[in-house]
Structure formats: C-alpha cells, structure tokens
PDB file of N, H, CA, C and O in Angstrom:
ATOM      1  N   UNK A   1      98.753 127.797  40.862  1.00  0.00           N
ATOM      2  CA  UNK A   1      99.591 128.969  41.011  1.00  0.00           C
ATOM      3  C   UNK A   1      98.686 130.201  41.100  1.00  0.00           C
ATOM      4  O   UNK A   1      97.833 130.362  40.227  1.00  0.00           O
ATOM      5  N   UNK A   2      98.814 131.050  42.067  1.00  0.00           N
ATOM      6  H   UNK A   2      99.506 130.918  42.776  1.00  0.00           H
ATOM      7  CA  UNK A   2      98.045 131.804  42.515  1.00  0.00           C
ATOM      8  C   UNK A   2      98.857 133.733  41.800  1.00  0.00           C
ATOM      9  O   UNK A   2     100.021 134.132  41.799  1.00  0.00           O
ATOM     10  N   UNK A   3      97.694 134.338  41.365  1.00  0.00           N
ATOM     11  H   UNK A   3      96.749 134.013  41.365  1.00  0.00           H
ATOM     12  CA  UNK A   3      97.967 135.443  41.023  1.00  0.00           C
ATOM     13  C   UNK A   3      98.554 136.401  41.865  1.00  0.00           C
ATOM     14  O   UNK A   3      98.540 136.053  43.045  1.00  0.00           O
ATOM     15  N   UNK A   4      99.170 137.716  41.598  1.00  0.00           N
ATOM     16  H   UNK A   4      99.182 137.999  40.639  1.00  0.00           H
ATOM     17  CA  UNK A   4      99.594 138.787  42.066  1.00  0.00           C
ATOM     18  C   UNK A   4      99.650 139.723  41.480  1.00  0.00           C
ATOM     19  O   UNK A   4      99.817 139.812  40.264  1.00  0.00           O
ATOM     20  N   UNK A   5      99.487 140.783  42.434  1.00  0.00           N
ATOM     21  H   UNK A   5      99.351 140.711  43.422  1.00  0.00           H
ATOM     22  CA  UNK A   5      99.275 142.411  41.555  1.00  0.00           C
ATOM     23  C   UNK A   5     100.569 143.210  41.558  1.00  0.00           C
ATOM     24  O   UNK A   5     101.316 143.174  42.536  1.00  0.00           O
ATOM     25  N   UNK A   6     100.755 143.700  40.824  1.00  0.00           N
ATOM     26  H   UNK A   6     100.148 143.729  40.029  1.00  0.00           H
ATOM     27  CA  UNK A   6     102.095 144.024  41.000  1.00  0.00           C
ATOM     28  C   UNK A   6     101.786 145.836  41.431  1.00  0.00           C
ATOM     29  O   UNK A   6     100.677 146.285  41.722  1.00  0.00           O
ATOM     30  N   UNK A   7     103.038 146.611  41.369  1.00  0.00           N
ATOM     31  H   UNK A   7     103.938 146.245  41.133  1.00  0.00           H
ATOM     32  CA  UNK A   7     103.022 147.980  41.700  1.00  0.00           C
ATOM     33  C   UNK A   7     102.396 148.436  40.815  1.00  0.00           C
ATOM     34  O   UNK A   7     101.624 149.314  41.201  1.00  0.00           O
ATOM     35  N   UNK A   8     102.360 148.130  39.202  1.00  0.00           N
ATOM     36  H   UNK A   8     102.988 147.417  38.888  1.00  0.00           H
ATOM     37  CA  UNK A   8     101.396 148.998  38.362  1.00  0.00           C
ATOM     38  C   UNK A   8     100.004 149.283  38.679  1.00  0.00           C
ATOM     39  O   UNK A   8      99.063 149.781  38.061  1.00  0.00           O
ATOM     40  N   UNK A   9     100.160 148.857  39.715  1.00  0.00           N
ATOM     41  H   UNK A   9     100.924 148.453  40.217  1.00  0.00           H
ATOM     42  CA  UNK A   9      98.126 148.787  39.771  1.00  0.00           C
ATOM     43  C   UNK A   9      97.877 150.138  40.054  1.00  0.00           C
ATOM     44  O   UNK A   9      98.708 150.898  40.552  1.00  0.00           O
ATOM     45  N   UNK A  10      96.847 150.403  39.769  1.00  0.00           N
ATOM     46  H   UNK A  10      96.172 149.785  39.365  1.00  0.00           H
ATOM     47  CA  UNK A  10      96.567 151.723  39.855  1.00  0.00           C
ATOM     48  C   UNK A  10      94.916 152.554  40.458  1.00  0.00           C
ATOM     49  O   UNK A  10      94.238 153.581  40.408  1.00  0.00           O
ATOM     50  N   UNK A  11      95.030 150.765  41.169  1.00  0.00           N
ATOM     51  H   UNK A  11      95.580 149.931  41.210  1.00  0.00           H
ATOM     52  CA  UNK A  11      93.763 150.903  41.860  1.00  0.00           C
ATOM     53  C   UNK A  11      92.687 151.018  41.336  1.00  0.00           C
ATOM     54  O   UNK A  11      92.132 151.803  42.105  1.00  0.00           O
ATOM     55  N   UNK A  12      91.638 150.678  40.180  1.00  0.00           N
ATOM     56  H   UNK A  12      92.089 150.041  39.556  1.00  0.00           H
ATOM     57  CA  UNK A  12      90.987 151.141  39.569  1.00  0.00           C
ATOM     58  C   UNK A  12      89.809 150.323  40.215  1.00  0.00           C
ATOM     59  O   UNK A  12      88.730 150.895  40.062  1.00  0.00           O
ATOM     60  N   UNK A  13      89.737 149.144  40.890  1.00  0.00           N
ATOM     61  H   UNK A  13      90.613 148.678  41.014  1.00  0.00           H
ATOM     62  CA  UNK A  13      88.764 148.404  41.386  1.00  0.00           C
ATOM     63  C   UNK A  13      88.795 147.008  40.118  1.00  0.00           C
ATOM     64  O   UNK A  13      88.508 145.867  40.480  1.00  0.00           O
ATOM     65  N   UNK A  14      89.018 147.187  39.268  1.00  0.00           N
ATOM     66  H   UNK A  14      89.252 148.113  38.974  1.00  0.00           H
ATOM     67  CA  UNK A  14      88.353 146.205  38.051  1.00  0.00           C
ATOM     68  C   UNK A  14      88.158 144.590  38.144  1.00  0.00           C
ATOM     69  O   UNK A  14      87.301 143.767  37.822  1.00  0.00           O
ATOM     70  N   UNK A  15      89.898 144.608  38.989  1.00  0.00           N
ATOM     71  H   UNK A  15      90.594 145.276  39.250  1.00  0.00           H
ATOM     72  CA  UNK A  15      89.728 143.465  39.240  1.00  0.00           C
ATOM     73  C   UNK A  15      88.886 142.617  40.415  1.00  0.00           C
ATOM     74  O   UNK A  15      88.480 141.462  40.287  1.00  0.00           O
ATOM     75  N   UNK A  16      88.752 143.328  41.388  1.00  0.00           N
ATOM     76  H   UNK A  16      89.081 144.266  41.492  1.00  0.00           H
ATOM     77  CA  UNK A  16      87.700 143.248  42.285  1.00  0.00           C
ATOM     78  C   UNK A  16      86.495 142.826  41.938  1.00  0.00           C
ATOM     79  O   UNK A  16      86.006 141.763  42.320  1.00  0.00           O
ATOM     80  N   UNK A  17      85.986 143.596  41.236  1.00  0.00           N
ATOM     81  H   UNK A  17      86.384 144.460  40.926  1.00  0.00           H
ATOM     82  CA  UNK A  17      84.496 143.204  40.500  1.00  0.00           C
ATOM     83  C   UNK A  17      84.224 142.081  39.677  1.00  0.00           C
ATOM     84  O   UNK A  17      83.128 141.782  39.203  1.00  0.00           O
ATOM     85  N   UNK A  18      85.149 141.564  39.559  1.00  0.00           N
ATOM     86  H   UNK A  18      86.040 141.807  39.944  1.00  0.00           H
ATOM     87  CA  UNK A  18      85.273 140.579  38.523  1.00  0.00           C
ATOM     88  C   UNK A  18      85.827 139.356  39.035  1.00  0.00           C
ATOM     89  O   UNK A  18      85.788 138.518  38.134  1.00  0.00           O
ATOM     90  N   UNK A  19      86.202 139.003  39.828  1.00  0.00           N
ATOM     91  H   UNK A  19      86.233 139.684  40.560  1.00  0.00           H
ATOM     92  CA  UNK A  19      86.973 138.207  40.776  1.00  0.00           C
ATOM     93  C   UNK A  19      85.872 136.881  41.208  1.00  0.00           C
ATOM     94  O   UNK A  19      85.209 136.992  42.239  1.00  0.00           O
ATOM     95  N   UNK A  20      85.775 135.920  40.532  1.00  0.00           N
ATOM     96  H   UNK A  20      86.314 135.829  39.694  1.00  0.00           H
ATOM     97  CA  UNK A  20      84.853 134.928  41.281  1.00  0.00           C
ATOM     98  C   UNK A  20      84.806 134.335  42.440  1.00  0.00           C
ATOM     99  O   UNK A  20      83.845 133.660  42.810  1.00  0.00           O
ATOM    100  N   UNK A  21      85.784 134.528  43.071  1.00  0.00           N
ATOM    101  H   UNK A  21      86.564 135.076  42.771  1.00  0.00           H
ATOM    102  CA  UNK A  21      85.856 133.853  44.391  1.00  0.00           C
ATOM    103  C   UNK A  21      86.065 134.893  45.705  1.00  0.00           C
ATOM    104  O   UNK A  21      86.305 134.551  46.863  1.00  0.00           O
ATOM    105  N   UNK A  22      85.887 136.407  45.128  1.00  0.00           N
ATOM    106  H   UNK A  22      85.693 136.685  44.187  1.00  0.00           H
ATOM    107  CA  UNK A  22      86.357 137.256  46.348  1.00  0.00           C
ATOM    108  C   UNK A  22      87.934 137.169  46.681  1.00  0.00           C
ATOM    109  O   UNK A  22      88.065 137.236  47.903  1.00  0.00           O
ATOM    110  N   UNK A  23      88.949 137.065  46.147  1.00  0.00           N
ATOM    111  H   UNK A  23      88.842 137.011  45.154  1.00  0.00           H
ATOM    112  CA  UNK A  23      90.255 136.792  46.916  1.00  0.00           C
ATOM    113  C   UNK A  23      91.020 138.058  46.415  1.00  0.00           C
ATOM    114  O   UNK A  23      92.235 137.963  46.242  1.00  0.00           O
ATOM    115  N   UNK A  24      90.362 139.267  46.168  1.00  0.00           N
ATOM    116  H   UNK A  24      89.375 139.344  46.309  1.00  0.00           H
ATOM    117  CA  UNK A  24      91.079 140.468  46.103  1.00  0.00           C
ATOM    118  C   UNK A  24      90.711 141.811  46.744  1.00  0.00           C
ATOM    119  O   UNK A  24      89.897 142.590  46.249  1.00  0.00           O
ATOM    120  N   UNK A  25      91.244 141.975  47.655  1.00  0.00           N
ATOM    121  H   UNK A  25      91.906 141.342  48.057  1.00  0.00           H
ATOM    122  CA  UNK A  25      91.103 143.141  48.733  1.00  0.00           C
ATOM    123  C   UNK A  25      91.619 144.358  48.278  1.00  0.00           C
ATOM    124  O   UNK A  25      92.641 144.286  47.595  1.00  0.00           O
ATOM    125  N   UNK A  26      91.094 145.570  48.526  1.00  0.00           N
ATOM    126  H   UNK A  26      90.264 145.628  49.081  1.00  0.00           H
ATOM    127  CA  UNK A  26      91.811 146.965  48.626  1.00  0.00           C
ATOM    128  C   UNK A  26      92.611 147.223  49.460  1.00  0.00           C
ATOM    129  O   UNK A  26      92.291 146.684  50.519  1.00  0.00           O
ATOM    130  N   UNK A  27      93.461 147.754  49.527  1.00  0.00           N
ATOM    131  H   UNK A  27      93.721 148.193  48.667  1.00  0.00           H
ATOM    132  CA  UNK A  27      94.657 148.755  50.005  1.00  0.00           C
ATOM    133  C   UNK A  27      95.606 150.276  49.078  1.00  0.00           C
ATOM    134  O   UNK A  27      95.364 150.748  47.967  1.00  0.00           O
ATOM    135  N   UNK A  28      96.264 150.523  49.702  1.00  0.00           N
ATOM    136  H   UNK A  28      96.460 150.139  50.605  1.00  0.00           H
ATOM    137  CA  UNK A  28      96.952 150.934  48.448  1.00  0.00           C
ATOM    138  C   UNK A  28      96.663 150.426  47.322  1.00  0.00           C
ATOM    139  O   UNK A  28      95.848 150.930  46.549  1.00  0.00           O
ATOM    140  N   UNK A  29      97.383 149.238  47.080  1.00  0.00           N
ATOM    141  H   UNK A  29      98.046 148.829  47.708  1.00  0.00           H
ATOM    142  CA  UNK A  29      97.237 148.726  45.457  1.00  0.00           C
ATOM    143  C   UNK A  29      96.339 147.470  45.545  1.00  0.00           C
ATOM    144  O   UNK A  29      96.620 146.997  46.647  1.00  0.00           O
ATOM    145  N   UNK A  30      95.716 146.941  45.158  1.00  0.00           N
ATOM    146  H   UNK A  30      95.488 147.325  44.263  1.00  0.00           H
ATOM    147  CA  UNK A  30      95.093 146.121  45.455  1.00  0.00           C
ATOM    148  C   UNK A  30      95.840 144.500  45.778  1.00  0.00           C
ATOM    149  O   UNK A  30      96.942 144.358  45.247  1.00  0.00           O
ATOM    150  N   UNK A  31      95.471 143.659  46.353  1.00  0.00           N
ATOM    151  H   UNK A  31      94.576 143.774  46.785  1.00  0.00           H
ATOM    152  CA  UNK A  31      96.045 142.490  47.028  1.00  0.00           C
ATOM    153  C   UNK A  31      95.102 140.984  46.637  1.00  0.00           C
ATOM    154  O   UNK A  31      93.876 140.871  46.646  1.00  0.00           O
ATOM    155  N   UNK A  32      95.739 140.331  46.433  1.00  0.00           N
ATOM    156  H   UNK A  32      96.735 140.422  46.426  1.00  0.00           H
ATOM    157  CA  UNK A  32      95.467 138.961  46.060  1.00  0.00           C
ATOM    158  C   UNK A  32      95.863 138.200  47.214  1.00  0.00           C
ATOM    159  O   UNK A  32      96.912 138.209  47.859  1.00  0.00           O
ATOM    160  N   UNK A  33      94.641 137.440  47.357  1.00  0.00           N
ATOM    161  H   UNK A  33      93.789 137.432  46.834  1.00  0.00           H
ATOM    162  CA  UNK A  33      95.167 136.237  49.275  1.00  0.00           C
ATOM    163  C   UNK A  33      94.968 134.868  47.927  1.00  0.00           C
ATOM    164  O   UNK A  33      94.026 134.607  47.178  1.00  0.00           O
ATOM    165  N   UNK A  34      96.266 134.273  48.094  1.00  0.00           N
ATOM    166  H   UNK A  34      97.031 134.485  48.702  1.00  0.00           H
ATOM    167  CA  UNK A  34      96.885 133.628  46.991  1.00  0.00           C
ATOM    168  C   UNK A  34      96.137 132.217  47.987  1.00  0.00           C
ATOM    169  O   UNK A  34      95.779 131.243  47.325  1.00  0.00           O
ATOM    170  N   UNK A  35      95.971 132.176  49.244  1.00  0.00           N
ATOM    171  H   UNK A  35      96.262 132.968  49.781  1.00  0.00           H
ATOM    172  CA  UNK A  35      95.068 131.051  49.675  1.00  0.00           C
ATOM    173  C   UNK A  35      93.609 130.983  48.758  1.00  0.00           C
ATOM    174  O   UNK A  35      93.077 129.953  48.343  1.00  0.00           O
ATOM    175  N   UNK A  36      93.200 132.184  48.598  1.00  0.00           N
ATOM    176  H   UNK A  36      93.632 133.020  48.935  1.00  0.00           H
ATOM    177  CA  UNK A  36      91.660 131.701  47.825  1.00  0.00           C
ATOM    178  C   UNK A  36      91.788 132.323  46.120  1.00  0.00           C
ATOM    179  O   UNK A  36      90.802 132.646  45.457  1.00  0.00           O
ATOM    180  N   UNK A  37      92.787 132.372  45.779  1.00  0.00           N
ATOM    181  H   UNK A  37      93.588 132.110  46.318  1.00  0.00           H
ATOM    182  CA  UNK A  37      92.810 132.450  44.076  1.00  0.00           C
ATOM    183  C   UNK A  37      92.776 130.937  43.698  1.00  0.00           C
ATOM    184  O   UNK A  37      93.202 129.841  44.063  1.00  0.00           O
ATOM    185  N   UNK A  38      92.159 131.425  42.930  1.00  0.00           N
ATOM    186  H   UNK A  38      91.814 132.315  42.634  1.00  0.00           H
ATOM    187  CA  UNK A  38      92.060 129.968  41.918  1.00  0.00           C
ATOM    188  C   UNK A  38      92.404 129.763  40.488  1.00  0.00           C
ATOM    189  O   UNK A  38      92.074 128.877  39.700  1.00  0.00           O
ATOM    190  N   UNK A  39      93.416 131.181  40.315  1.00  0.00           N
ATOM    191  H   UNK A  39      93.684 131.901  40.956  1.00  0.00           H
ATOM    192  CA  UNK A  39      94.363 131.237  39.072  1.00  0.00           C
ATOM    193  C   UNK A  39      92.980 131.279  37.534  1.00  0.00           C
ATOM    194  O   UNK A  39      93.491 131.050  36.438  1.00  0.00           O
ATOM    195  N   UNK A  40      92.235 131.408  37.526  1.00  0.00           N
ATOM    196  H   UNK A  40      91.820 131.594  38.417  1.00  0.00           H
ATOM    197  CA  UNK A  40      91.615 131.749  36.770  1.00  0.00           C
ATOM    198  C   UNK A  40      91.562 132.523  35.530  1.00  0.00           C
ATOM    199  O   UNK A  40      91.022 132.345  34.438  1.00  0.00           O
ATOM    200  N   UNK A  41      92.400 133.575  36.118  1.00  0.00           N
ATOM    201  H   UNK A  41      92.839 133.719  37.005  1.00  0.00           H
ATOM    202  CA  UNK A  41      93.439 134.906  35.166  1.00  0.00           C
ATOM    203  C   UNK A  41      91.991 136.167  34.858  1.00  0.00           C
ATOM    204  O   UNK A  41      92.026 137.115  34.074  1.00  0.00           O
ATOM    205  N   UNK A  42      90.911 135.784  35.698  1.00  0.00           N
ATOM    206  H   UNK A  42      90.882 135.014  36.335  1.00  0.00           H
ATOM    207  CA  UNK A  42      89.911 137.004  35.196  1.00  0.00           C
ATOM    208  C   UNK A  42      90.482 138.250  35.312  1.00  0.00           C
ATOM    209  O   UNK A  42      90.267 139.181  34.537  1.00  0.00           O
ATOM    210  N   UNK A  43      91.306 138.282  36.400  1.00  0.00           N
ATOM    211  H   UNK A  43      91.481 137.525  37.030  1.00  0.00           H
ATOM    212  CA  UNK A  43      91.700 140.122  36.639  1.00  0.00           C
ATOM    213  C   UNK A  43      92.967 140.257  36.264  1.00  0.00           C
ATOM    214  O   UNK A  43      93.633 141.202  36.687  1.00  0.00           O
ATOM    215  N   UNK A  44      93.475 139.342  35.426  1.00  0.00           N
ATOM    216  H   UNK A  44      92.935 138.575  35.082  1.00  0.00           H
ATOM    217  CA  UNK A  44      94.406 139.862  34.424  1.00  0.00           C
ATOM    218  C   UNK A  44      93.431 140.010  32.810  1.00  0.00           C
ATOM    219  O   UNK A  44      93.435 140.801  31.866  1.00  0.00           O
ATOM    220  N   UNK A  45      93.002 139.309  33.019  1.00  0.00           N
ATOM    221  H   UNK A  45      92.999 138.667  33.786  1.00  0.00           H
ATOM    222  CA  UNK A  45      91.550 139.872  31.702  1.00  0.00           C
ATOM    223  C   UNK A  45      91.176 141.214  31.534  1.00  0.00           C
ATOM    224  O   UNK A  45      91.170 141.910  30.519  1.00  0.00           O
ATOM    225  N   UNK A  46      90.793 141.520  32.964  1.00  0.00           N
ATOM    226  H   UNK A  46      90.798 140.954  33.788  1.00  0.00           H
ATOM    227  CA  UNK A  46      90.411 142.848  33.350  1.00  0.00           C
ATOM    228  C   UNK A  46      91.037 144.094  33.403  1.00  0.00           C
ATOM    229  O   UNK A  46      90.556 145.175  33.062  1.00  0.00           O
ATOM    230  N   UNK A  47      92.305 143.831  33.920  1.00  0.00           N
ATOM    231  H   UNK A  47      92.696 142.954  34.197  1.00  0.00           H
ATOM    232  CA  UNK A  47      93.301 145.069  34.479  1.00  0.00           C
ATOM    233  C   UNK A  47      93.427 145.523  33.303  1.00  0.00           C
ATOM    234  O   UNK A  47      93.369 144.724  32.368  1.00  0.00           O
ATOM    235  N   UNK A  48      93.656 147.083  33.025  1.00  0.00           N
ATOM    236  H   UNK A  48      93.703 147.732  33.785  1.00  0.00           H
ATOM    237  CA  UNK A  48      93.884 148.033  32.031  1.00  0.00           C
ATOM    238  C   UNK A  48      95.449 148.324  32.285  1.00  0.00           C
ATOM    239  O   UNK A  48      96.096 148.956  31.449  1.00  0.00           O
ATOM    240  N   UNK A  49      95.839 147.999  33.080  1.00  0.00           N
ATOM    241  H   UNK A  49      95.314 147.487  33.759  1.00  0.00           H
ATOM    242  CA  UNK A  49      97.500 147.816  32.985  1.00  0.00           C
ATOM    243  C   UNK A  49      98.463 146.353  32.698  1.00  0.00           C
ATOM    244  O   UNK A  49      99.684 146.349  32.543  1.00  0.00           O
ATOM    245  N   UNK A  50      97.721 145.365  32.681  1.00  0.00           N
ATOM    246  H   UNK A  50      96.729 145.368  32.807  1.00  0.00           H
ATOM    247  CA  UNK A  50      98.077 144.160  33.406  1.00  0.00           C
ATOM    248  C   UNK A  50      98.988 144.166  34.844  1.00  0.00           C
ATOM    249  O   UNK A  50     100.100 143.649  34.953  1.00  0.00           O
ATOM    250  N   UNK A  51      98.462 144.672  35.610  1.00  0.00           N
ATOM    251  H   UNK A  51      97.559 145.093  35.522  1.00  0.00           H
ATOM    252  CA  UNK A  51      98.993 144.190  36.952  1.00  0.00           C
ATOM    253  C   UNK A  51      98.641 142.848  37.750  1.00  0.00           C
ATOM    254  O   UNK A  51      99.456 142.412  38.563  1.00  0.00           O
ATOM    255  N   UNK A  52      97.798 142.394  37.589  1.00  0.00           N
ATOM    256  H   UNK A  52      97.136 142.748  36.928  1.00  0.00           H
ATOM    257  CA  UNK A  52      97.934 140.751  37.845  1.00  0.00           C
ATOM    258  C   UNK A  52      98.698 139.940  37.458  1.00  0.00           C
ATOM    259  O   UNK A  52      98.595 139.881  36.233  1.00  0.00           O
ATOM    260  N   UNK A  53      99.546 139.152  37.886  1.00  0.00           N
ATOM    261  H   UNK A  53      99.629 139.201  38.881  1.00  0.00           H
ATOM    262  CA  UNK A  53     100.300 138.333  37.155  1.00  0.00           C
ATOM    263  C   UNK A  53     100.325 137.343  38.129  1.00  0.00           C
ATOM    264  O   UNK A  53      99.991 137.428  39.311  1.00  0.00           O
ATOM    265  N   UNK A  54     100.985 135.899  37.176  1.00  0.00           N
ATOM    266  H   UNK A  54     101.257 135.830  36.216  1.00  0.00           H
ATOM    267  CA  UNK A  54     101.325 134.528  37.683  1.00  0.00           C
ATOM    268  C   UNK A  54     102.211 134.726  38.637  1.00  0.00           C
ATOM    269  O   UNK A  54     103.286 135.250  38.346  1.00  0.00           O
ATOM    270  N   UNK A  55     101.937 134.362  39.889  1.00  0.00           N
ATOM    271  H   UNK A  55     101.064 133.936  40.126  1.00  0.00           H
ATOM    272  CA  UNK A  55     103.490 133.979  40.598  1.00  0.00           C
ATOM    273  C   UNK A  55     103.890 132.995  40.008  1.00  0.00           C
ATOM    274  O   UNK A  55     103.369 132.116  39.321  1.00  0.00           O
ATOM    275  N   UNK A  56     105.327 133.343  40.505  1.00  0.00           N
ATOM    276  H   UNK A  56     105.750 134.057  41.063  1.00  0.00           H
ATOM    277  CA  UNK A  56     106.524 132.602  39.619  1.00  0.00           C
ATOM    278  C   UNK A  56     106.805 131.274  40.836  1.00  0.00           C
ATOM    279  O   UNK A  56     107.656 130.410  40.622  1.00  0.00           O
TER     280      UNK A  56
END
C-alpha cells in the first residue's frame, strides 16, 4: 500500500530528502508516484504535519 500526501502539506521538502527510493516529486504540494513507494512510512516519520498517509 502505497503512501499519499494529503492537502496539509505545506511543502517543506522533508519528505523528499528522506525518501529512499525517490518516489516524491514537487509541485504545489508535494506528490507520491504510488508505482515506486514502497510504503516504508519514512516521510510520514518526517512530515511536521503528518501529511503522508496510507492509502486506504
């Protein structure tokens, strides 16, 4: 089950940097390509909001 960022994000980069496999891009809010997550939960570790979360 592959992660997602939700609207709280607030862009801070964190999870980006921390991301072992590269599968989180910038935009507006930042984006998870749920093809290369590997559910790991680092950038819900990371986020100072929790905006990563489990898809359901």
């Amino acid at each position: 089950m592959a992660y997602r960022i939700s609207d709280e994000c607030i862009a801070c980069g964190a999870c980006q940097q921390e991301c072992p496999v590269e599968a989180i891009s910038e935009g507006d809010i930042f984006v998870i390509d749920p093809e290369l997550c590997i559910d790991c939960g680092t950038c819900a570790d990371v986020c100072p909001v929790g905006a990563p979360t489990p898809e359901e």
